[in-house]
PyMOL CGO cylinders between C-alpha atoms (Angstrom):
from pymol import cmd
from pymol.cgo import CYLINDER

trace = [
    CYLINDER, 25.79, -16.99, -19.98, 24.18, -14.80, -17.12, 0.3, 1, 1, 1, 1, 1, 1,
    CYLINDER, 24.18, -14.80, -17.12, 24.71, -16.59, -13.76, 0.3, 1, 1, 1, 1, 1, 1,
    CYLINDER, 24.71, -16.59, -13.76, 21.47, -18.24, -12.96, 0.3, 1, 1, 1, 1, 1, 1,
    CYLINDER, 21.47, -18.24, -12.96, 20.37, -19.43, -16.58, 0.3, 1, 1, 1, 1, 1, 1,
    CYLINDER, 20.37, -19.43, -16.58, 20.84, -22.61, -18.37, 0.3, 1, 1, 1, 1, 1, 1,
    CYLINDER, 20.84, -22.61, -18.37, 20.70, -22.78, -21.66, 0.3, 1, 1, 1, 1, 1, 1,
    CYLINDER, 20.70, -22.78, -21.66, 19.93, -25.90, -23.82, 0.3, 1, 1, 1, 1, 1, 1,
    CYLINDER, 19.93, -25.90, -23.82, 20.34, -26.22, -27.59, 0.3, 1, 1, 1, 1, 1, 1,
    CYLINDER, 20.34, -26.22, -27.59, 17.28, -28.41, -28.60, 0.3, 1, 1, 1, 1, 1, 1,
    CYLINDER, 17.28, -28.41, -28.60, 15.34, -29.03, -31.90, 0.3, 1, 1, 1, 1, 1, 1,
    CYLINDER, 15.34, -29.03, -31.90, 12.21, -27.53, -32.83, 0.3, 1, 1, 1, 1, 1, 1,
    CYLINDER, 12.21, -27.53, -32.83, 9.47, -29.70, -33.04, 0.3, 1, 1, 1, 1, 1, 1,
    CYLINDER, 9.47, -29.70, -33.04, 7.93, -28.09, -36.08, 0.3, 1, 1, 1, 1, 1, 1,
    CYLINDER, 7.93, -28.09, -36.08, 11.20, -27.32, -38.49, 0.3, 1, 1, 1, 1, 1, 1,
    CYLINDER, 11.20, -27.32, -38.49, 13.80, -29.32, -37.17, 0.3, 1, 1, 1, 1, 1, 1,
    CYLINDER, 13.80, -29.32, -37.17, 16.31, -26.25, -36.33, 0.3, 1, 1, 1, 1, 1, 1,
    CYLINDER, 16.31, -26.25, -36.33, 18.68, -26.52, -33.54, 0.3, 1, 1, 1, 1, 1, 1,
    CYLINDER, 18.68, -26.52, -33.54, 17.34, -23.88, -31.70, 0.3, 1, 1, 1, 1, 1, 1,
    CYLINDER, 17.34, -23.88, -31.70, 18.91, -22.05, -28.00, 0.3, 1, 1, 1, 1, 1, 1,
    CYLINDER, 18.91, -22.05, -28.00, 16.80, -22.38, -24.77, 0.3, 1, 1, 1, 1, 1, 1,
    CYLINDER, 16.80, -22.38, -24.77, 16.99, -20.59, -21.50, 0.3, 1, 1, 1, 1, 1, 1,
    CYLINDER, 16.99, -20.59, -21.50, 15.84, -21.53, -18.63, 0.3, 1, 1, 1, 1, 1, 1,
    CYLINDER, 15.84, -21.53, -18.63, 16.15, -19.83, -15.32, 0.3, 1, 1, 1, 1, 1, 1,
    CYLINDER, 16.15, -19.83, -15.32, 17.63, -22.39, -12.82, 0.3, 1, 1, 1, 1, 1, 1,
    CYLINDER, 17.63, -22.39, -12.82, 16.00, -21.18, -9.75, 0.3, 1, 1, 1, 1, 1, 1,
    CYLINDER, 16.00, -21.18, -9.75, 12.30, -21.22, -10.07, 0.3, 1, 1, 1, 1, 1, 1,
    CYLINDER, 12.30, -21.22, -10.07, 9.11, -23.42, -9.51, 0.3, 1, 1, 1, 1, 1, 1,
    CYLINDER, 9.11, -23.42, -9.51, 10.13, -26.99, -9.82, 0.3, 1, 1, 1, 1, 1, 1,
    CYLINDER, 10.13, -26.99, -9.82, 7.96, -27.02, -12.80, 0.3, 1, 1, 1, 1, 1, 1,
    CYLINDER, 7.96, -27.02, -12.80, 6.38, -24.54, -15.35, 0.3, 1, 1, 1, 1, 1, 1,
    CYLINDER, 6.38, -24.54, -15.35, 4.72, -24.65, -19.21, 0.3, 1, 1, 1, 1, 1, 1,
    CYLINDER, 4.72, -24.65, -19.21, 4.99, -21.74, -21.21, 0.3, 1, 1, 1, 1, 1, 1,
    CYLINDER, 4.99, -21.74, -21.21, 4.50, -20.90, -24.74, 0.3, 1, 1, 1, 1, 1, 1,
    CYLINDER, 4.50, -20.90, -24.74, 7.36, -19.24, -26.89, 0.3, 1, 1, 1, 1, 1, 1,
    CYLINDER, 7.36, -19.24, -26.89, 7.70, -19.52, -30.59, 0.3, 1, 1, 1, 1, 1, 1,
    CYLINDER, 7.70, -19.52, -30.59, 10.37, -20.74, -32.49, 0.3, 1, 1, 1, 1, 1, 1,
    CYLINDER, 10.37, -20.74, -32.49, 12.76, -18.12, -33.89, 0.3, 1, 1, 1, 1, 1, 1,
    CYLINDER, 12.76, -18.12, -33.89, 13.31, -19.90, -37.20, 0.3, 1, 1, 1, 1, 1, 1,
    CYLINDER, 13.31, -19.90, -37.20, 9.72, -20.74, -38.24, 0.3, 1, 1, 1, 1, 1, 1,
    CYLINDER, 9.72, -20.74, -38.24, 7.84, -18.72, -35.77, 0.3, 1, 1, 1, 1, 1, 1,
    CYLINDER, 7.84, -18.72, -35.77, 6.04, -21.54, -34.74, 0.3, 1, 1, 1, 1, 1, 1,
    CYLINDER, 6.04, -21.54, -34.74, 4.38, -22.01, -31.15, 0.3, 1, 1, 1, 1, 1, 1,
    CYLINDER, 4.38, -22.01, -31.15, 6.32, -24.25, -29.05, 0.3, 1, 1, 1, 1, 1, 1,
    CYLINDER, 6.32, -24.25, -29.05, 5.17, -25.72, -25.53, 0.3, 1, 1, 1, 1, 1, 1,
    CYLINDER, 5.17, -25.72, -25.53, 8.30, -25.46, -23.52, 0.3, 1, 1, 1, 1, 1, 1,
    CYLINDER, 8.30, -25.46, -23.52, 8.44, -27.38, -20.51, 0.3, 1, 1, 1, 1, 1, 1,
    CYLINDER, 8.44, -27.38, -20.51, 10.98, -26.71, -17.65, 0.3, 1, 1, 1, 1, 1, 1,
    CYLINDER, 10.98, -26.71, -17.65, 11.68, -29.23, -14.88, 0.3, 1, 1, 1, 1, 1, 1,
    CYLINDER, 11.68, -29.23, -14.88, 14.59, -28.14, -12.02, 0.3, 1, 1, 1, 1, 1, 1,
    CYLINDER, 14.59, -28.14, -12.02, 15.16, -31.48, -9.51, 0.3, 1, 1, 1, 1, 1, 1,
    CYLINDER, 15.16, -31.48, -9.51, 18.57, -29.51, -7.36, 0.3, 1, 1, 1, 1, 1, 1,
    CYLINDER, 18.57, -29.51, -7.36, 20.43, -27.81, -9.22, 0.3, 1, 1, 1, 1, 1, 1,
    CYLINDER, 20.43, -27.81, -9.22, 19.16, -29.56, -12.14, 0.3, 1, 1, 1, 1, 1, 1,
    CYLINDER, 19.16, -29.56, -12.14, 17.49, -27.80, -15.25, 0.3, 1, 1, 1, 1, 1, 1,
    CYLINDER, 17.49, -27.80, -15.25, 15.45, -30.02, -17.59, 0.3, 1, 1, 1, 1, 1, 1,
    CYLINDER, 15.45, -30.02, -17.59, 14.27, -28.34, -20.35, 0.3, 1, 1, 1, 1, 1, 1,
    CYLINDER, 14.27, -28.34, -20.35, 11.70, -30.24, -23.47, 0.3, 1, 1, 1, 1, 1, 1,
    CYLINDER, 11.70, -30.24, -23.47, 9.62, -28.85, -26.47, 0.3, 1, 1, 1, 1, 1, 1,
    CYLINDER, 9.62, -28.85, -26.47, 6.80, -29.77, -27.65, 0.3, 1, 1, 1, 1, 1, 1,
    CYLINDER, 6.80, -29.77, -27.65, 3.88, -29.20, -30.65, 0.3, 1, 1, 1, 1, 1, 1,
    CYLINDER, 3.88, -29.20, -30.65, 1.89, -26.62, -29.35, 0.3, 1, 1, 1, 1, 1, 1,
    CYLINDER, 1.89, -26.62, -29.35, -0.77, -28.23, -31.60, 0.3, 1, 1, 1, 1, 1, 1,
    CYLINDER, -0.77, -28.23, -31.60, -0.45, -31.63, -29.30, 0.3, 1, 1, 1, 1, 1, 1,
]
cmd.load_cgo(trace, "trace")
């Protein structure tokens, strides 16, 4: 795991999959990107939250 990066195993909202997440943990203290899932290619919204040291990371339907 590089230094400044947490990394979450979550579940894609489209398929299901447990699926890896990085996030960096020094950044804005909140961003929205899109990335798609490597399973079924889908479009997630990821949503990273840092409060500290911190890192909150959520998916979501892009489609929402």
């Amino acid at each position: 795991m590089q230094p400044f990066a947490d990394e979450q195993e979550l579940s894609c909202p489209y398929c299901g999959e447990e699926v890896e997440v990085q996030a960096d943990a020094v950044g804005p203290s909140s961003e929205v990107y899109v990335e798609d899932c490597p399973v079924c290619c889908r479009p997630w919204t990821v949503s990273v939250s840092r409060e500290g040291a911190e890192v909150f990371v959520s998916l979501g339907r892009d489609d929402d």
